[in-house]
N, C-alpha and C positions, 0 to 999 in steps of 0.2 A: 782885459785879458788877465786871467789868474795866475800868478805866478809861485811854483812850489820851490822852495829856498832848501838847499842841502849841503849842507856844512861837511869841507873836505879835510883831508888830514891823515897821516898815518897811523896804522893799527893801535903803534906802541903810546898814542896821544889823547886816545882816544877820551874823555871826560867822564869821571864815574858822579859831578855833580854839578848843581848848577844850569841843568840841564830845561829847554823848554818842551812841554808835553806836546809833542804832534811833530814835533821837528828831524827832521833826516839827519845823519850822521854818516857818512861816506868815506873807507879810507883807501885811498888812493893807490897801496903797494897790495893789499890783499881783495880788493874788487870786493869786500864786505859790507853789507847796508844792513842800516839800522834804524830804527825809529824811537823816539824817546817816550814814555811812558809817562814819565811824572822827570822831576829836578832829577832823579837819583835811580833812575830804572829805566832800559833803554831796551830795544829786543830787537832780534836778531832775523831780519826777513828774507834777505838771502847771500850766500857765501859765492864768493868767489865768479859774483856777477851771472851766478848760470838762476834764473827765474825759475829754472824745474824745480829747484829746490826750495820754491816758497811755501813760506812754511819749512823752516828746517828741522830737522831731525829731536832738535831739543821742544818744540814746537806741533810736533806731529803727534797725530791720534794716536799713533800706535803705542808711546809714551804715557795715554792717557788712561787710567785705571776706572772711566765711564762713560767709553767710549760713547753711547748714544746719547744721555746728556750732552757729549762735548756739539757732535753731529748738532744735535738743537738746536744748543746756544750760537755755533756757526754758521747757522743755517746749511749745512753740509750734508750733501746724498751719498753714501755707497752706490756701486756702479748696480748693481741688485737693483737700488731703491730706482734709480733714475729706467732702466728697464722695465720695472715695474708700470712707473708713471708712466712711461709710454706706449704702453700695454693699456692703459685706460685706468688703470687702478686710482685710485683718490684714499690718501690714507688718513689716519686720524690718529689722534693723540693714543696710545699705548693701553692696553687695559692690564689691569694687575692679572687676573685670570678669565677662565670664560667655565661658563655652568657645563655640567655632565647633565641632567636631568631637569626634570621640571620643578622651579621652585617659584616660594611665595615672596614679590617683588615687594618689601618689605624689611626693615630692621637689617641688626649688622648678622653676620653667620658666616658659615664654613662654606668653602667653595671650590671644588677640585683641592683640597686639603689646605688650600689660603685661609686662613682667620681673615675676613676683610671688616676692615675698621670705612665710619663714615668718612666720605671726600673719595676712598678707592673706585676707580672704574672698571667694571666690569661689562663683559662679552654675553648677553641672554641668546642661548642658540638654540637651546633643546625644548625650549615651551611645547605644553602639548597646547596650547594653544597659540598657534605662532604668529599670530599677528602681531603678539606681543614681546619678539624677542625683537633684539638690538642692544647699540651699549647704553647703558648703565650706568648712575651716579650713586654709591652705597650712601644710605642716608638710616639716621634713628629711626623711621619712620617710613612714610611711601617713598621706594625710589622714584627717581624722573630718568629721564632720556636723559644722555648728555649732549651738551648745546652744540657742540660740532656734530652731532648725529639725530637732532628729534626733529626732523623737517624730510619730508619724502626725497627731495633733492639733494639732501645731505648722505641719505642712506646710499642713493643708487650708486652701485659698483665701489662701494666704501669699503676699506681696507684695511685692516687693524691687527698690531701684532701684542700678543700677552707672553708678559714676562716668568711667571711662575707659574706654578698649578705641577701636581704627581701626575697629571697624565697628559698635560696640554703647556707645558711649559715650554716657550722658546717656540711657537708656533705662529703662524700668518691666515689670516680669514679673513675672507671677501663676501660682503651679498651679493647672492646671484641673482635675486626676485630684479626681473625687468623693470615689471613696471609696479609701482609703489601708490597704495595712497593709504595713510596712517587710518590704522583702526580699524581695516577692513582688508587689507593685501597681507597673507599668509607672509612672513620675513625669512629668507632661508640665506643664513650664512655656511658655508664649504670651507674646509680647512687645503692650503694650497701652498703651503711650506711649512718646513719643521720636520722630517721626513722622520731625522731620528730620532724624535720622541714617541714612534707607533708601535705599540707590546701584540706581541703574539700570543694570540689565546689558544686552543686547547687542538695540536695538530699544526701548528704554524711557528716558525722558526724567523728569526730576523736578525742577519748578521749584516751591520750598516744599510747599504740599498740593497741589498738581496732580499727577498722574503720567500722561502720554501718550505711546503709541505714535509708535514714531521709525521711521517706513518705509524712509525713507534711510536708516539707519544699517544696516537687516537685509541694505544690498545689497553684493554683492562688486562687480558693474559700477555704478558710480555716475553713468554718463553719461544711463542712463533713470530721467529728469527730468520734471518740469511734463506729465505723462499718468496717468491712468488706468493704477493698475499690481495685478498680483496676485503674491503672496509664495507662496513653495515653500520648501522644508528639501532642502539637498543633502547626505545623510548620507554620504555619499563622502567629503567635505570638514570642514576644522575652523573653528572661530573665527566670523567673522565672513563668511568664504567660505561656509560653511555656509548661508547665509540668500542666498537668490537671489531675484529681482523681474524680472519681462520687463512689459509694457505689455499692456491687453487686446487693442488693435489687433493686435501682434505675436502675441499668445496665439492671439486666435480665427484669423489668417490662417494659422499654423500647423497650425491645426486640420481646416484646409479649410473654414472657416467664416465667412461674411461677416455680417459686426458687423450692417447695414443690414437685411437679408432672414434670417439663419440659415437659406438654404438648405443642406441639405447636400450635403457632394461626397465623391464617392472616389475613391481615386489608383488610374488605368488606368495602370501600367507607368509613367512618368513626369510626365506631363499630369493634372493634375485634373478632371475633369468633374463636373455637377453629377447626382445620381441618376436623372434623367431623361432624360439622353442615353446611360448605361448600360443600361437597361433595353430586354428585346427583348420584343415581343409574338410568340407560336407561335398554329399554328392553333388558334382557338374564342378567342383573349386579344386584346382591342382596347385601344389606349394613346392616351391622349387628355392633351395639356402644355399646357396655360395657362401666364398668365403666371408666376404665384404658384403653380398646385396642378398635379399628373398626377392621373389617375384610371387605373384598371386596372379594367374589365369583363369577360362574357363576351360573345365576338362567336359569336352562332350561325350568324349568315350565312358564316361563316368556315369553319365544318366541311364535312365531305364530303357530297355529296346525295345522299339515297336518289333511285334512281328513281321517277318514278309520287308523287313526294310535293309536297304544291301550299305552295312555299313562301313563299307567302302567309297562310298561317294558323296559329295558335300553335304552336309545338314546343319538342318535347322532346330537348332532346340525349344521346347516349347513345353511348357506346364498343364496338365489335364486336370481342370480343378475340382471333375463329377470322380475319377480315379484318383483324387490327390497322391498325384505322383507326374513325375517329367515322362515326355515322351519327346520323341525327333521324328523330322520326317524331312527327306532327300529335298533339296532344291528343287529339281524336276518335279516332282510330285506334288510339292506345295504349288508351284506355280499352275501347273495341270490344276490344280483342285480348286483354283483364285478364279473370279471372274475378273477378266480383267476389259476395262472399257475405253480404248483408243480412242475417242471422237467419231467424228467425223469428218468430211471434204466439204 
C-alpha cells in the first residue's frame, strides 16, 4: 500500500527551503495545503481545507493572461467545450484563420487579412472545388492536411476554432459532410459560434444578437422619410443605388390607384379616368355607376322591335344575321314557333 506523507505545522513555520519536490506541507491552525515544487518553491492548493477552492485564486485561469494555452497545458474544458463534446463535436488543434475564397493551396499569403507564415494552421472552407477544403498546414511550397485532420475519420464532425482573421476572427466551425471519403466527398464546414464577429451588409443592422432590417440604408433618395415605404432592386445600378424605396402614397398614385377606395383608373391619352367613365354601353348593354360599384347588364328594351310583338311580355333577344340587326320575339311565340319533340310511351 502507498503511503502519501504530509508534513504538519503551523502557518507561521512554514519552510521557505530545504524543501523536497512532491512533498505536502499542511498547517494545522489555518487548514492550508501545499505542495512543494522544487527545495525553495512550494504552491498553494487549497485554503482553509475547503477543496472548492482547488486551484486557488493566485492559481486560477482567470489570473492567466493565455487563458487557452493555460486550458492545454491543463488539459482543462470550459463548460462550452465540455457541451460541445457532448454534442458530438471532436475538436482540433486551433487554426490561425480560415479562407474567405478560393485560393491556391500553395506557398505562404494573406489570409482573411492574416499574413500566414509556414507551420500556421489554417481552415480551407470556401474551395470552389470542395473536396479540397479542410485544415491546413501553411508550408513554402504544397500545403498538406494537418495530421489530426487528413484521414476521413478524423474530419467527421471535427471542430475547430480560429483565432484571428478581419471577418472570421474568434469563430467556431464544424463539418457537417456525413459521410467522408477523401478525394471524392465534397467537404463543407458551417461556422457555429462566434456570433459577434457577423458585419451587416447593405440594409442589415447588427447590434450584439439582434440583427434588423435597415430600410433607410437600402435607399439611394433618402429624403423619403417617416411614411409607409416599399423596397425595389434597381439592377441597372450598383451598390447601394441599387436598392430604391418610394412611399405607398407615392406607389399607389402612380398606379392610378387611390390608397382610400382602390378604385381603379386607366390613362385616356393623358387624363386618368376611373373604369367607369371609360366604359361605353352599345345596343341591348345598360350601365349603371354607383358610388362604390358599376354594373353592366343586358338592356333588352334597348334592341330593335319586331313588329306586331307586345313588348310587354317576356322576350327573347335574338340576332338577324340576313338584317344584321337584333330582333326579339315573346317566349310564347318562340316556343309556338319551336318544334318541340317529347318521346314517346
Amino acid at each position: 500500500m502507498s503511503v502519501i506523507k504530509v508534513k504538519r505545522g503551523l502557518a507561521a513555520n512554514l519552510p521557505t527551503s530545504g524543501m523536497n519536490p512532491g512533498e505536502f506541507l499542511f498547517t494545522t491552525d489555518t487548514g492550508d495545503l501545499y505542495i512543494c515544487q522544487s527545495a525553495t518553491v512550494k504552491i498553494l492548493l487549497a485554503k482553509g481545507t475547503d477543496l472548492g477552492l482547488y486551484l486557488a485564486k493566485a492559481q486560477n485561469l482567470a489570473d492567466v493572461p493565455d487563458k487557452a494555452a493555460a486550458r492545454t497545458n491543463l488539459g482543462v474544458y470550459s463548460t462550452t467545450e465540455v457541451d460541445q463534446l457532448l454534442a458530438g463535436l471532436r475538436w482540433k488543434e486551433p487554426v490561425k484563420a480560415c479562407t474567405t475564397a478560393n485560393i491556391t493551396l500553395s506557398a505562404t499569403m494573406t489570409v482573411d487579412g492574416v499574413a500566414l507564415v509556414a507551420g500556421d494552421r489554417v481552415l480551407v472552407r470556401a474551395q470552389t472545388d470542395q473536396k479540397t477544403n479542410g485544415i491546413y498546414v501553411v508550408a513554402a511550397g504544397a500545403w498538406t492536411r494537418a495530421s489530426d485532420a487528413d484521414t476521413a475519420s478524423e474530419l467527421l464532425n471535427a471542430a475547430v476554432f480560429a483565432s484571428q482573421g478581419t471577418q472570421y476572427a474568434d469563430t467556431a466551425w464544424v463539418c457537417t459532410t456525413d459521410s467522408i471519403s477523401l478525394g471524392t466527398s465534397n467537404i463543407t464546414f458551417v461556422q457555429f459560434a462566434g456570433s459577434s464577429t457577423y458585419l451587416g451588409g447593405y440594409g442589415v443592422d447588427i447590434t450584439g444578437n439582434t440583427i434588423d432590417l435597415n430600410l433607410d440604408e437600402l435607399a439611394a433618395d433618402t429624403t423619403l422619410v417617416d411614411a409607409d415605404q416599399i423596397i425595389f432592386i434597381d439592377i441597372s445600378a450598383s451598390g447601394t443605388s441599387r436598392f430604391k424605396k418610394i412611399t405607398k402614397a407615392n406607389f399607389l398614385t402612380a398606379l392610378g390607384i387611390t390608397s382610400d377606395t382602390y378604385q381603379v383608373k386607366v390613362l385616356a391619352g393623358s387624363t386618368p379616368n376611373y373604369l367607369d367613365a371609360v366604359v361605353t354601353a352599345t345596343e341591348g348593354v345598360q350601365k349603371a355607376s354607383a358610388a362604390s360599384t358599376m354594373t353592366v347588364r343586358m338592356d333588352v328594351n334597348g334592341l330593335a322591335q319586331e313588329t306586331n310583338i307586345d313588348a310587354t311580355l317576356d322576350m327573347v333577344p335574338a340576332y338577324d344575321a340576313s338584317a344584321t340587326g337584333h330582333r326579339r320575339a315573346s317566349v310564347n311565340n318562340l316556343i309556338a314557333n319551336a318544334t318541340i319533340d317529347g318521346g314517346s310511351f
